[in-house]
Steps between C-alpha positions, in 0.01 A plus 500: 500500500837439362583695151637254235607618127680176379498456128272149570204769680528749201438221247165370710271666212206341729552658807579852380155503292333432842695727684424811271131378462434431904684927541271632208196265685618675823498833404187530293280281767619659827487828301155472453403393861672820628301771286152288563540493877620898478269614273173282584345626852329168531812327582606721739509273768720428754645158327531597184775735636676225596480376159612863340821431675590143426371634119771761538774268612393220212544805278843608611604091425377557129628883442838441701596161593459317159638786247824522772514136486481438094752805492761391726506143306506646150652827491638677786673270795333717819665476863393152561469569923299821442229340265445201679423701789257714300327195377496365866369873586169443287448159492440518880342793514200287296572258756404756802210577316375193474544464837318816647191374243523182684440720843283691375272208390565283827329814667225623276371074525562440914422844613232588264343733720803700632647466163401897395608638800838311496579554152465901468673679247831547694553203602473370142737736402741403758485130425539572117794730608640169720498320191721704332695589727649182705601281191644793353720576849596142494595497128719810543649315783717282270704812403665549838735267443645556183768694620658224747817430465540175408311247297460282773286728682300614188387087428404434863301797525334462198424105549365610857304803361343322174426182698312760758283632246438240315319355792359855632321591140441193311518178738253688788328678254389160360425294808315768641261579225419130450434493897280818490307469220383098609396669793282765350369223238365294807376806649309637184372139461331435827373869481365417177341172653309696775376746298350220277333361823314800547433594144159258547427718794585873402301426141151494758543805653689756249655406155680845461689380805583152324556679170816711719629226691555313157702765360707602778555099533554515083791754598670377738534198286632665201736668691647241663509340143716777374742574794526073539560529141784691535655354806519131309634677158755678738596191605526320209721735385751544744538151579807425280673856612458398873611181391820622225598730813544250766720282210719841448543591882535123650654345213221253527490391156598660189232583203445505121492879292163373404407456845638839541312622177166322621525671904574858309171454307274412777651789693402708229167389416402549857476867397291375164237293684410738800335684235325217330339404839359826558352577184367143469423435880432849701155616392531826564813568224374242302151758470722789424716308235230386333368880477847621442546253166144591373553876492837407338331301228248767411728781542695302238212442287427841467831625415500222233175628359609889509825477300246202251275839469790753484718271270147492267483879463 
């Protein structure tokens, strides 16, 4: 994500309403998935954990990598090497996240039956910690060679290292989720199509049998609608980055600052719409949101009454 501050970027009114509104959007939403999951034993499950850490690296993009960012262009001119690799830090980060959901799904939907012994509480933990912890190695890696000698040296190295992640975290990343998640559509569809077949059947004999089958089948489905969901919007997203990096290492082509301005935004609202998905998608969260906002209301209603009474005394 290159860093640019030219006087032509600080006069784009546009795109620094929509940055400020997509980090305030970030914050608030991912915010709110966080204490829900924490807070609500319901959601305790083993995939919403997966989505308390993605939250928590969406979060980090509105609370750190946008302030930084409208800082360094208005105010104070920040070592340009260091932040770039701190945004690179995060933004990946999300992108191992992502990644570890996509697993994590890929198991729970082609080894449904194994799926609670293989997915205990360690080994969630240890895949969460594996998405923190290799994109952040491989983002610190870019600071090894800041001390060469030469610039020579410093400009090969970083071509060869930025062209290498570029294609490790955003051009696999990509491919692979499209690839995975086709697979588990076709798989969820012809399991949905057998079960269908025998619906006829099971209804004869016991209907509290039907009446399970058709909401574990109801579940799987709106899983794989969220976690699909979020795959395609990752995609979307990172496109033009992918696409912006292989111009900068290659010296493919050469781009516009609004194409620049447009990639930034996407990158950034990836951290927006994960959120948005969840709450309007995942039924689970989208139960406890519901409840959350309806104790807020008439919490809020109450305290507007009291100081009506008190303020009439």
């Amino acid at each position: 994500m290159a860093a640019m501050n030219s006087l032509h970027e600080r006069a784009a009114y546009w795109y620094w309403v929509l940055v400020v509104f997509i980090g305030v959007t970030t914050v608030c939403g991912n915010t709110v998935v966080i204490y829900l999951i924490l807070t609500r034993r319901t959601l305790h499950a083993t995939a919403n954990w997966f989505i308390v850490s993605l939250s928590l690296a969406d979060l980090l993009v509105g609370l750190l990598v946008i302030p930084t960012y409208i800082i360094h262009t208005f105010w104070v001119q920040l070592n340009l090497h260091a932040l770039l690799t701190f945004y690179n830090l995060i933004l990946y980060v999300s992108v191992g996240n992502l990644c570890v959901m996509t697993g994590d799904r890929y198991l729970a939907i082609t080894r449904p039956l194994k799926y609670g012994s293989l997915m205990t509480r360690s080994k969630v933990l240890v895949m969460i910690f594996t998405a923190w912890i290799i994109p952040s190695g491989f983002s610190l890696l870019s600071l090894l060679w800041q001390t060469s000698n030469t610039t020579r040296e410093r400009d090969t190295a970083h071509r060869v290292y930025v062209g290498f992640m570029v294609v490790c975290f955003e051009i696999i990343p990509c491919f692979l989720m499209l690839l995975v998640y086709s697979h588990l559509y076709s798989i969820t569809r012809a399991h949905s199509r057998r079960i269908a077949a025998q619906e006829s059947v099971k209804e004869r004999y016991s209907r509290s049998n039907l009446i399970n089958t058709r909401r574990q089948r109801n579940r799987e489905r709106s899983s794989l609608k969220v976690y699909a969901s979020v795959a395609l919007l990752f995609v979307f997203c990172w496109l033009l980055s992918a696409y912006r990096g292989f111009c900068d290492v290659f010296s493919l082509c050469s781009v516009t600052i609004e194409f620049v301005q447009v990639s930034r935004i996407l990158l950034f609202l990836n951290s927006a719409v994960n959120v948005v998905v969840y709450s309007l998608l995942k039924r689970d969260i989208r139960i406890e949101l519901k409840r959350f906002l309806r104790c807020r209301t008439r919490q809020e209603s109450l305290d507007l009454n009291l100081a009506f009474v008190c303020g009439n005394r």
